[in-house]
C-alpha positions as a Markdown table, in Angstrom:
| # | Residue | x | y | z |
|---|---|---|---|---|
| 1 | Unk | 146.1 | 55.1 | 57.5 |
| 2 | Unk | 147.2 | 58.5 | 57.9 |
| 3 | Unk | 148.4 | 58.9 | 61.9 |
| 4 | Unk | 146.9 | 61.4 | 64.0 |
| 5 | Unk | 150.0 | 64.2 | 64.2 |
| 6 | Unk | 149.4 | 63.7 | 60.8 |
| 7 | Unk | 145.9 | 64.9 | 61.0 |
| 8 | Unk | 146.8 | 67.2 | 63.8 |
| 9 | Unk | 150.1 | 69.2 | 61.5 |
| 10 | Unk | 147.7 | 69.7 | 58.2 |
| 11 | Unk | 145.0 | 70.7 | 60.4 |
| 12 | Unk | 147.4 | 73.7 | 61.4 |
| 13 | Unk | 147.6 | 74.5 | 58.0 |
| 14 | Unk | 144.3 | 74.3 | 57.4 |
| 15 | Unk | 143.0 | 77.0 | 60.1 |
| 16 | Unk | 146.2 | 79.4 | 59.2 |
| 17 | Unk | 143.8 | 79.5 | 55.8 |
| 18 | Unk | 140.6 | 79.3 | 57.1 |
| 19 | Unk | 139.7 | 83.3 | 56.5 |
| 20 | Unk | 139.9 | 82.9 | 52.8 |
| 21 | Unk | 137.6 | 80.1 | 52.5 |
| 22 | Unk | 134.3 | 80.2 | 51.4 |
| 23 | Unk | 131.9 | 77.4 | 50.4 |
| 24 | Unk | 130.6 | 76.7 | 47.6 |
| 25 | Unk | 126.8 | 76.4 | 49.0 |
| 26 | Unk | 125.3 | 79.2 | 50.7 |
| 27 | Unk | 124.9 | 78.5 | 54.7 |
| 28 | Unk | 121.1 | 78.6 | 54.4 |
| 29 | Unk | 121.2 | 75.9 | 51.6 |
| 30 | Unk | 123.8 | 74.2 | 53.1 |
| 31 | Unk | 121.8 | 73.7 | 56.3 |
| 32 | Unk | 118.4 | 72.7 | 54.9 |
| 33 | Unk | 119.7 | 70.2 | 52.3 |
| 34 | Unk | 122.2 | 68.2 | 54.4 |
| 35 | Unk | 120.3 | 64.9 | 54.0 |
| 36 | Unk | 120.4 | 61.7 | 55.6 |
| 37 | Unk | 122.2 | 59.9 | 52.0 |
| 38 | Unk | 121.5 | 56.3 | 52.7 |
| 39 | Unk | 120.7 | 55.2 | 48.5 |
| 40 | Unk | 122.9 | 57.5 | 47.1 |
| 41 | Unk | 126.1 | 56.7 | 48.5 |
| 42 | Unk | 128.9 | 56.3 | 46.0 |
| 43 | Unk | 130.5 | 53.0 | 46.2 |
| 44 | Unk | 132.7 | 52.9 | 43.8 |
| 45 | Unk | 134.6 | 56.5 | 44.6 |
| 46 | Unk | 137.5 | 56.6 | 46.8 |
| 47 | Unk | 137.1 | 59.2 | 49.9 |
| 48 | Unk | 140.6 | 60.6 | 51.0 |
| 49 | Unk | 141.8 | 60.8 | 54.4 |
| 50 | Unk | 142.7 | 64.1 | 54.2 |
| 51 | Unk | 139.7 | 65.0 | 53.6 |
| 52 | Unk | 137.5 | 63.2 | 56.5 |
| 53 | Unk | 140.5 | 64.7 | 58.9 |
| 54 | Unk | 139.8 | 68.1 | 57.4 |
| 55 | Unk | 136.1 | 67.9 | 58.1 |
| 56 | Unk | 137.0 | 66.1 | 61.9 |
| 57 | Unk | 139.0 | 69.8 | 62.0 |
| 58 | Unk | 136.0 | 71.4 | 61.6 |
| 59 | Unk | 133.6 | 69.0 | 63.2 |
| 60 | Unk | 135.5 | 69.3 | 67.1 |
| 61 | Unk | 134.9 | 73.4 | 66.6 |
| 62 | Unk | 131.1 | 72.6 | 67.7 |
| 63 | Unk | 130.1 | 74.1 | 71.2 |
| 64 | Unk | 130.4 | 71.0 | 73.7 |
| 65 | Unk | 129.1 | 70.8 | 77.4 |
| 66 | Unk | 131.3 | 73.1 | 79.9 |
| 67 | Unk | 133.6 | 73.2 | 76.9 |
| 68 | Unk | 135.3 | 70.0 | 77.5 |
| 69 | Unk | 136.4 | 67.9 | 74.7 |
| 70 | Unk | 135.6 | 64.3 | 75.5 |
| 71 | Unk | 134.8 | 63.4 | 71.6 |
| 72 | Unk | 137.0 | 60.4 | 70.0 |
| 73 | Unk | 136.6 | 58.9 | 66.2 |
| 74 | Unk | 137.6 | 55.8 | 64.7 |
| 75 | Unk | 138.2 | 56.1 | 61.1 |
| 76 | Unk | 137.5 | 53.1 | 59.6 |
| 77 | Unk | 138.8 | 51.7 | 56.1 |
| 78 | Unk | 140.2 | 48.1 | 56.3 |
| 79 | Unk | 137.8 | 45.7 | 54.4 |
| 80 | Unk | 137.6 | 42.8 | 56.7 |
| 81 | Unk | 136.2 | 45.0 | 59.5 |
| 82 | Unk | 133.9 | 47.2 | 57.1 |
| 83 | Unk | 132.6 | 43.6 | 56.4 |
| 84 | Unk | 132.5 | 42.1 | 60.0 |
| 85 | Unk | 130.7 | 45.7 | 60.7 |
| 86 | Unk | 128.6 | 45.2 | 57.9 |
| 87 | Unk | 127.5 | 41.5 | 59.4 |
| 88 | Unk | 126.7 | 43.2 | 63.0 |
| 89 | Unk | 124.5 | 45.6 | 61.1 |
| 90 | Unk | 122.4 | 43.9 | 59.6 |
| 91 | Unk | 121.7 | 41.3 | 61.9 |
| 92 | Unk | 121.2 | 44.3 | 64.5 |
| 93 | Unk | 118.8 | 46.4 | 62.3 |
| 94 | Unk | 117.2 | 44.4 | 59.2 |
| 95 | Unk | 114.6 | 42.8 | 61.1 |
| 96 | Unk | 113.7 | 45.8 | 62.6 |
| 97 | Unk | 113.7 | 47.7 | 59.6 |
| 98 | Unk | 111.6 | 45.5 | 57.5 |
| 99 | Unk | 108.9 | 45.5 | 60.0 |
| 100 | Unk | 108.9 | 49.1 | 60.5 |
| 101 | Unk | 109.1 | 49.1 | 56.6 |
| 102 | Unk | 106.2 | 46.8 | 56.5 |
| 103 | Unk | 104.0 | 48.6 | 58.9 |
| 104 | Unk | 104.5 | 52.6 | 57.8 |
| 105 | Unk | 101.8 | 54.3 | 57.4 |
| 106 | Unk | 103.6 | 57.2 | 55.2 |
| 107 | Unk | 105.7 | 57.8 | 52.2 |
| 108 | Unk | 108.1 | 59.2 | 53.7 |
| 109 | Unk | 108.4 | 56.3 | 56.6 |
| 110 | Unk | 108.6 | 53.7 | 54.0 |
| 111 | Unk | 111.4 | 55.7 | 52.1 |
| 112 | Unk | 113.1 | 56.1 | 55.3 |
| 113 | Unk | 113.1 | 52.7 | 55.9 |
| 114 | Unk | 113.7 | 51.2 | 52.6 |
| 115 | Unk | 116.9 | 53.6 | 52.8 |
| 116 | Unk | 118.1 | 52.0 | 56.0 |
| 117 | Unk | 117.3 | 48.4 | 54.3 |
| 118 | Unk | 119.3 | 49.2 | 51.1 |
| 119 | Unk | 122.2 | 50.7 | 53.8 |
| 120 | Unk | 122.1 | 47.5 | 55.9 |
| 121 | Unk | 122.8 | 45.2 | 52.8 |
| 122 | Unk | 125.4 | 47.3 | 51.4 |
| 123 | Unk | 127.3 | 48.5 | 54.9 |
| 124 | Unk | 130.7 | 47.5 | 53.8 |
| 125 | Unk | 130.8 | 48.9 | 50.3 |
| 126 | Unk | 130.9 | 52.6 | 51.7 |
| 127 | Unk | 134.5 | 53.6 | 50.9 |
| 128 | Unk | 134.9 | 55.2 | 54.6 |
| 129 | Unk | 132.8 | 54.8 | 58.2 |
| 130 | Unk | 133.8 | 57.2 | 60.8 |
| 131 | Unk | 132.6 | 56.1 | 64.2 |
| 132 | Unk | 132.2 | 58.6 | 67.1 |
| 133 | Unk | 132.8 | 57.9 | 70.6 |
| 134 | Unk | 132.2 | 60.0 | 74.0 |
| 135 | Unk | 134.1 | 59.8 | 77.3 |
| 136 | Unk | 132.4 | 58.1 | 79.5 |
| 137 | Unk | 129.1 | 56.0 | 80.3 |
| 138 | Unk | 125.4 | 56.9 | 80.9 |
| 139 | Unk | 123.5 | 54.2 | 82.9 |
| 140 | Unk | 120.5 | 55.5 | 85.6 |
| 141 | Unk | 121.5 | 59.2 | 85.6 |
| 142 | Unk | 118.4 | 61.7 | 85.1 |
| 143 | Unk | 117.7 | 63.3 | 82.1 |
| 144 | Unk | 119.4 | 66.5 | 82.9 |
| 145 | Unk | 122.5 | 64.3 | 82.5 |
| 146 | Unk | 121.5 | 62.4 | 79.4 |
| 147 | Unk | 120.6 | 66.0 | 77.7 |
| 148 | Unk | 124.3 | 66.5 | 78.6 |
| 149 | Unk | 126.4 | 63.8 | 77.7 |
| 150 | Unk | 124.6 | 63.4 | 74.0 |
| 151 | Unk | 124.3 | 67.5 | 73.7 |
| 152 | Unk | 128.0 | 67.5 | 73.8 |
| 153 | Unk | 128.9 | 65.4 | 71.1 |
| 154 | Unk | 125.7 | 65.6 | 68.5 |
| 155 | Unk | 126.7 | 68.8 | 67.1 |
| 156 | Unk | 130.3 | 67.8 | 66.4 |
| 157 | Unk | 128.7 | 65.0 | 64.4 |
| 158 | Unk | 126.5 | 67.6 | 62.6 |
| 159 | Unk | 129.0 | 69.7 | 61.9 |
| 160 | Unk | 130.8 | 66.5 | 60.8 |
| 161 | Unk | 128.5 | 66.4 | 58.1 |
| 162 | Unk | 127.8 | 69.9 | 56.9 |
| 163 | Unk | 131.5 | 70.0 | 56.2 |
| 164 | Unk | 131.2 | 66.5 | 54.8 |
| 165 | Unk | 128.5 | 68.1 | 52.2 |
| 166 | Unk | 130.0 | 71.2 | 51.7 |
| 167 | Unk | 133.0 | 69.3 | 49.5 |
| 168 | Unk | 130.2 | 66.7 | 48.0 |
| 169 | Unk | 129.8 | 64.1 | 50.3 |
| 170 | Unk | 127.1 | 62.3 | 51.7 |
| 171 | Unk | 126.6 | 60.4 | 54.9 |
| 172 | Unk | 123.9 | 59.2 | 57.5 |
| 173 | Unk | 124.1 | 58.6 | 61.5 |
| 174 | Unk | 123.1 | 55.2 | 62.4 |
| 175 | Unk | 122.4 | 53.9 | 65.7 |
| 176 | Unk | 120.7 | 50.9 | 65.0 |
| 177 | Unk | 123.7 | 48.6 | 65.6 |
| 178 | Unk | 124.2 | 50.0 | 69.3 |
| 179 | Unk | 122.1 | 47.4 | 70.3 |
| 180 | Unk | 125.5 | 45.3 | 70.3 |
| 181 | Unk | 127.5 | 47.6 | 70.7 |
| 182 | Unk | 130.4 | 45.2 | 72.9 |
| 183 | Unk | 130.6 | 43.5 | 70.7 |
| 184 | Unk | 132.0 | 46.3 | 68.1 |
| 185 | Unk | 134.1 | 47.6 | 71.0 |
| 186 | Unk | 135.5 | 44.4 | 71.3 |
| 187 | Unk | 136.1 | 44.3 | 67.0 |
| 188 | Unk | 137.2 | 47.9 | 67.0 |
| 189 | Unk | 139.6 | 47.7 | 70.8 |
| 190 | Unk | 137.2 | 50.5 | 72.3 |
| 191 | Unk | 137.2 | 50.2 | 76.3 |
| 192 | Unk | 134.0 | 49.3 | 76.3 |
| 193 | Unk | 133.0 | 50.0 | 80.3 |
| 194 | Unk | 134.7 | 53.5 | 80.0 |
| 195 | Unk | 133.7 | 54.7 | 76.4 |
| 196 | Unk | 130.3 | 55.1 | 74.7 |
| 197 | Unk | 130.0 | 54.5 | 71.0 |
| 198 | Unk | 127.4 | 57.4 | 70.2 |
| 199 | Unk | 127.0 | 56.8 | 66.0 |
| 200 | Unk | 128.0 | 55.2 | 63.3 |
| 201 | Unk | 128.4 | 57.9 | 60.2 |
| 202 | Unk | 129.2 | 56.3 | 56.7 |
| 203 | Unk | 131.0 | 58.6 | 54.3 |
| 204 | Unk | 130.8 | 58.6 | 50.3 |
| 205 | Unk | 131.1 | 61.1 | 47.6 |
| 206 | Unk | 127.1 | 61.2 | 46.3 |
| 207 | Unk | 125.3 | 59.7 | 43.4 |
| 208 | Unk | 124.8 | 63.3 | 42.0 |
| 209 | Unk | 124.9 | 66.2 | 44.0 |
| 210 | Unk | 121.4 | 67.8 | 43.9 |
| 211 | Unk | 119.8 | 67.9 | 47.0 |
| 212 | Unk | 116.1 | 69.5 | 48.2 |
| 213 | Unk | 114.8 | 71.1 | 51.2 |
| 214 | Unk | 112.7 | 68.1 | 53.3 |
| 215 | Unk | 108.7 | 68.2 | 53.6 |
| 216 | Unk | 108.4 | 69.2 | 57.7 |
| 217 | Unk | 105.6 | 69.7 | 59.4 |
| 218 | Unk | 104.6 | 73.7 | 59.7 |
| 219 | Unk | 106.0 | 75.4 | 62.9 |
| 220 | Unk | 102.0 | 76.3 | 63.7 |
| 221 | Unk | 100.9 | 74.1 | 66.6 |
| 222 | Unk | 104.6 | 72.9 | 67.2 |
| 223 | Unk | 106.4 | 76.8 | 69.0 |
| 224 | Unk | 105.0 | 78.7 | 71.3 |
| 225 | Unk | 105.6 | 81.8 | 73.1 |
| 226 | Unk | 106.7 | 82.3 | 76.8 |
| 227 | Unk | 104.4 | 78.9 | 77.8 |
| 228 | Unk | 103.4 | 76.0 | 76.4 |
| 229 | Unk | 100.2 | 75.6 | 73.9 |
């Protein structure tokens, strides 16, 4: 696995360059067809680690709270553990899932659901899972301190995957597992009482690469002006 200086002396290169790249999708159809890719995930393409450390290099440029930087990653590309992950998984979320999947009252819900079935059974055949952690642990602290904590590290996952689907890849954020989440700190060597484990994003080049706007709800009912309703 390719070390951290590593990661650390191409990504000096990288922003020396940085003014004469331009992507290949505009920002506005970048932004509104970064999907959540749980059934078309490539399996079968390799996804270089120069390339998830170029989009980390990207990712940790996302405002964070009082501009610290208390984001850390596991990259994660062994076999046996993609596979030991892949057991936790499932026996975290499928139960879950195929309720939820059983119950929905929508199209979309079942889709969404099926998805995270299909991504359960097939956890360890993504090619890379990148797992991002935060400094730190939130137990009875208010919600001023929750907003906080996750508002510092959920936009350098975002950004993790805009960059991610700016070169043609595809990737989700799953929580589902964090329901043992010890026991992948243990797995993974994560200090468990002093670290949080905020998502679990699997990477893979796409099955195909065109990608639509979602069906949302209108904005009418939903923003107001000055006060609520």
């Amino acid at each position: 696995m390719m070390s951290s200086l590593q990661c650390a002396r191409r990504g000096r290169h990288f922003f020396l360059g940085i003014e004469g790249i331009m992507d290949d999708l505009g920002t506005d159809a970048l932004l509104t067809t970064t999907r959540a890719v749980r059934k078309r995930l490539n399996f079968n393409q390799a996804v270089g680690l120069d390339t998830i450390c170029e989009c980390l290099r990207i990712a940790v440029q996302a405002p964070t709270g009082g501009g610290e930087e208390q984001t850390s990653f596991v990259i994660i590309d062994r076999p046996d553990i993609k596979a030991r992950l892949g057991e936790i998984f499932r026996e975290a979320t499928l139960p879950v899932f195929s309720e939820k999947y059983a119950n929905a009252d929508t199209r979309t819900a079942k889709r969404a659901y099926a998805g995270g079935i299909y991504l359960a059974r097939n956890l360890e055949r993504v090619p890379v899972l990148v797992l991002f952690c935060m400094d730190g642990r939130m137990t009875n602290e208010g919600n001023a301190r929750f907003a906080g904590f996750y508002g510092s590290v959920v936009p350098t996952i975002w950004n993790f995957q805009l960059a991610l689907r700016s070169r043609g890849l595809g990737s989700t954020y799953i929580t589902g597992y964090l329901s043992r989440e010890a026991e992948v700190a243990s797995l993974l060597g994560i200090p468990y009482e002093t670290v949080s484990q905020i998502a679990l994003v699997p990477v893979a080049y796409t099955v195909g690469t065109r990608f639509r706007a979602a069906q949302r709800l209108p904005l009418a009912g939903r923003c107001f002006r000055n006060s609520w309703g």
